[in-house]
C-alpha positions in Angstrom: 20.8 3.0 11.6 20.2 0.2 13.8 16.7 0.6 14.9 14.4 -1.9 14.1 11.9 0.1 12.1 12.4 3.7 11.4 10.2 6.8 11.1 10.7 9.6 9.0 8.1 12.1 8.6 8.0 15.3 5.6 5.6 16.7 3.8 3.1 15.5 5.4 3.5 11.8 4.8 5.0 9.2 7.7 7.4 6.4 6.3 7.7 3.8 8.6 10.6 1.2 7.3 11.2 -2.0 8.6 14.5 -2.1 9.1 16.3 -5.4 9.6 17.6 -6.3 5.9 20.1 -8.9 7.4 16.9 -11.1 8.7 14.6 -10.2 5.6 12.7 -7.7 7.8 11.5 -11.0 9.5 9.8 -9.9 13.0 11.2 -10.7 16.2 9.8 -9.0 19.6 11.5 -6.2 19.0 11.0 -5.3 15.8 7.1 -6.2 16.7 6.5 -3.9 19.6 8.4 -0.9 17.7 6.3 -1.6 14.8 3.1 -1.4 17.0 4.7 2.0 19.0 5.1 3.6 16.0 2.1 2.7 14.0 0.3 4.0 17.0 2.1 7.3 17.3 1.4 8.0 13.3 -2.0 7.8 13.7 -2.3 10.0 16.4 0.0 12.7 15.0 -1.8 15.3 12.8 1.4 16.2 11.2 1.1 12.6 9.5 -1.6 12.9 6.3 -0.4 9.6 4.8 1.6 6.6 5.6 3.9 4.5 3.7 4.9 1.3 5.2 8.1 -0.4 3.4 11.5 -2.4 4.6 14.6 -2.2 3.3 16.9 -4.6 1.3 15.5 -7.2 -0.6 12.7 -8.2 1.7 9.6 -6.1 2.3 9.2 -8.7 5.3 9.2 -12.5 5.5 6.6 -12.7 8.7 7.9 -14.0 12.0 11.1 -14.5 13.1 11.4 -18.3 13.1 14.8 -18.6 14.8 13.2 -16.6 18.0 10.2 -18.3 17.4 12.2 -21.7 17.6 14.3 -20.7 20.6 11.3 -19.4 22.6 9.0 -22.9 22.5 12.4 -24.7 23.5 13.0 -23.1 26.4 8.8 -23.3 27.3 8.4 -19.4 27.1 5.0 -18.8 26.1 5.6 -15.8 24.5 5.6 -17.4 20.9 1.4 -17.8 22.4 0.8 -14.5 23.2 2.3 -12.9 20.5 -0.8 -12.3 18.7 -2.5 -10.6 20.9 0.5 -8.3 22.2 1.7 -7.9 18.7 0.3 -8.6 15.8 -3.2 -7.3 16.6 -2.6 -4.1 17.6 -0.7 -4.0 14.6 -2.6 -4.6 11.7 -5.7 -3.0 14.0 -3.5 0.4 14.4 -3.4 0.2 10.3 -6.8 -0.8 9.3 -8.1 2.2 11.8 -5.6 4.4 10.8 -7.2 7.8 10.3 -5.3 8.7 6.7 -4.1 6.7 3.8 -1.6 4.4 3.8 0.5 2.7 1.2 2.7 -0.3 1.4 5.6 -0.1 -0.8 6.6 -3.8 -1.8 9.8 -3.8 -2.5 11.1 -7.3 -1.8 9.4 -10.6 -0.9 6.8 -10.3 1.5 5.4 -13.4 3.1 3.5 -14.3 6.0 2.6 -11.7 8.2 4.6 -9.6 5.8 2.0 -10.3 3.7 -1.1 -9.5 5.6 0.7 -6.0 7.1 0.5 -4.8 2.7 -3.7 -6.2 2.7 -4.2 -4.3 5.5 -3.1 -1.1 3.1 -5.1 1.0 1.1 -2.4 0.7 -1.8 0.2 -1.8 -2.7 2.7 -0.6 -4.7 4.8 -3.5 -5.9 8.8 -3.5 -7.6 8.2 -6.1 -10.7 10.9 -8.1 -8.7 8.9 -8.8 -5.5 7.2 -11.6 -4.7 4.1 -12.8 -2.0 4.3 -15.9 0.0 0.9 -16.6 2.3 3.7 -19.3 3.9 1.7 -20.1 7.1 0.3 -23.3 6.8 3.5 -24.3 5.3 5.0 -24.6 9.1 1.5 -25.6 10.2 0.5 -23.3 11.5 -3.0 -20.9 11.0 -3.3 -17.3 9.4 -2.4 -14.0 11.0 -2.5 -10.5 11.5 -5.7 -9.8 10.1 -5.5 -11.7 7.0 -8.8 -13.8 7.3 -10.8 -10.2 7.2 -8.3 -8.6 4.6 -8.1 -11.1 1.9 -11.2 -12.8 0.8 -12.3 -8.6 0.5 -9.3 -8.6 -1.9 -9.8 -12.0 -3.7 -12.8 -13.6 -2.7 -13.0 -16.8 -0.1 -12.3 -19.1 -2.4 -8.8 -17.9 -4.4 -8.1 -16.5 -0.4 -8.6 -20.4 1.0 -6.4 -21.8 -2.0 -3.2 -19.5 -1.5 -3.6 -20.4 2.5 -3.8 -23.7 2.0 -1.4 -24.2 -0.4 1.7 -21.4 0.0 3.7 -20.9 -2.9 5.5 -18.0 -4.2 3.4 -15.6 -6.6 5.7 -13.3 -8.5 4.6 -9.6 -9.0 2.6 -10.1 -12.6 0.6 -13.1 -11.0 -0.2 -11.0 -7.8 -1.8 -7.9 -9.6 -3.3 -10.6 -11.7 -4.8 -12.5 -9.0 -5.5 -8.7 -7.5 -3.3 -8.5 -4.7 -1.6 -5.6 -5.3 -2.9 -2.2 -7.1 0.1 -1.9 -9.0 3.2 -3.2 -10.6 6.2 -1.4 -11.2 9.7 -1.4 -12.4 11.8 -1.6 -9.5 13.7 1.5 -10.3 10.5 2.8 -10.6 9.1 2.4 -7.2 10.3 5.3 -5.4 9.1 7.5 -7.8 5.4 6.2 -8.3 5.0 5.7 -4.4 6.3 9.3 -3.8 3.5 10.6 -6.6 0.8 8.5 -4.8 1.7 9.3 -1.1 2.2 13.2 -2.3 -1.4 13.0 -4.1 -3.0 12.0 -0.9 -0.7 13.7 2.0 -2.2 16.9 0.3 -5.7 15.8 0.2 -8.8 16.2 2.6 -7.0 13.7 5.2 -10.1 13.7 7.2 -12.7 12.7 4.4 -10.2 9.4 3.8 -10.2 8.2 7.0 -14.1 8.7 7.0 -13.9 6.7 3.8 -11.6 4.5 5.3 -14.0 3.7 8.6 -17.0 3.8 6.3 -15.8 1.0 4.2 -14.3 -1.0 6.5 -18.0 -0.6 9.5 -20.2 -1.7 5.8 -18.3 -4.9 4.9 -19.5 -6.6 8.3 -22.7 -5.1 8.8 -26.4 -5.1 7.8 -27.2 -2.5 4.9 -29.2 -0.4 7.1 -25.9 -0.1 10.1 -23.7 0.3 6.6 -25.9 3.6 5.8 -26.2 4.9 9.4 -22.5 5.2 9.9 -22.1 6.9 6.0 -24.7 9.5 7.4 -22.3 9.8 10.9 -19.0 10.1 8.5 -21.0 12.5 6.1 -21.6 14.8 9.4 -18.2 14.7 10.5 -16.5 15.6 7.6 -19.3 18.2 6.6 -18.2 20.5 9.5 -14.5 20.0 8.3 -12.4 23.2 7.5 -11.5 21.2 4.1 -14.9 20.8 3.1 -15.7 24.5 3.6 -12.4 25.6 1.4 -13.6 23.0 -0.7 -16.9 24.4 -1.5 -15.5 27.7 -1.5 -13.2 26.9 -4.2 -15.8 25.4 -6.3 -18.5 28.1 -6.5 -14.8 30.3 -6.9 -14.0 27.8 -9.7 -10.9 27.3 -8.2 -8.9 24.5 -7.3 -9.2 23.6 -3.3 -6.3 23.8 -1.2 -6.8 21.1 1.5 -5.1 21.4 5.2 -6.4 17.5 6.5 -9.3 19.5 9.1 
């Protein structure tokens, strides 16, 4: 298929695959308002109770496309300007708020904004082969698609400033040691460890995570006391869920809770 990013959804879990092996998954306009369509139309589709988010061939994605990006200051379009805002914000915004789980499935070098789309995951799932590159200030240029919020949470301010200021490659071992991914895997192993992980959650109370999700997310920028207000808002939400009822059901039953994601 020629699409830029496909969609497949079964069982419950939305796999949305960058799709563009001959440019290393690298995102030109195209690729970036599909990827923003479709993140958008996961999250809003009940069907959806997880996401994976991976690319195909040997990339996972290498950021911006720098030959679009090159031909678009040359001619004076100022696209290459706005692109943030029209792009890459509603982007890594429509995954951060995403309502469910998601997982990024690294399977190839990701670098760049291909880098900051897998910290704006709940799990990275990385081949032993694959590789992270923070890359922007090697073309001088600043940081991304949310990755000033999502990666001094995941390393701390300091390791976060080094591997912007400096871009190099980390290999897998050196990125779960550093603790940017959750885990490392053998390549022909990925597949099979993602597809336990997005199984596990596409059957869980979908509505709880994504309370979990928002409650995590509204506490690491706000005062304690906002931080508790909005746990006690999630905790009422999800308390008048059908899952929570089958839930407690189950328990006093001793059984073990089927969960529907309402």
């Amino acid at each position: 298929m020629t699409d830029p990013v496909l969609l497949e959804t079964r069982d419950g879990i939305a796999t949305v695959t960058l799709n563009r092996p001959e440019g290393m998954n690298s995102l030109d306009t195209a690729t970036k308002v599909a990827l923003r369509d479709t993140l958008q139309a996961v999250a809003a589709d009940e069907a959806a109770r997880c996401v994976v988010l991976t690319g195909t061939g040997r990339a996972f994605c290498v950021g911006q496309d720098l030959n679009e990006h090159v031909a678009l200051l040359e001619s004076g379009d100022p696209a290459p300007l706005n692109t943030v805002h029209e792009h890459y914000n509603p982007i890594v915004t429509a995954l951060v708020t995403m309502p469910k789980p998601v997982i990024a499935r690294v399977q190839g070098v990701a670098a760049g904004a291909g880098a900051s789309l897998t910290f704006a995951c709940d799990f990275r799932i990385m081949a032993d082969t694959a590789a992270y590159n923070m890359a922007f200030s090697a073309i001088a240029l600043s940081c991304d698609t949310g990755i000033s919020w999502t990666l001094p949470r995941l390393v701390g301010k300091a390791k976060a400033l080094d591997l912007l200021y400096f871009p190099r490659t980390l290999k897998a071992a050196e990125a779960l040691e550093t603790g940017l991914v959750t885990k490392v895997v053998p390549a022909d192993e990925l597949d099979a460890e993602v597809d336990t992980l997005a199984g596990r959650l596409a059957s869980g109370p979908t509505v709880a995570y994504g309370a979990i999700r928002r409650s995590l997310a509204t506490s690491a920028g706000a005062p304690f006391e906002e931080g508790v207000a909005f746990e006690a808002q999630m905790m009422a939400l999800t308390g008048g869920t059908a899952d929570h009822r089958a839930a407690v059901d189950a328990f006093l039953a001793k059984e073990k809770p089927v969960f529907e994601g309402r």
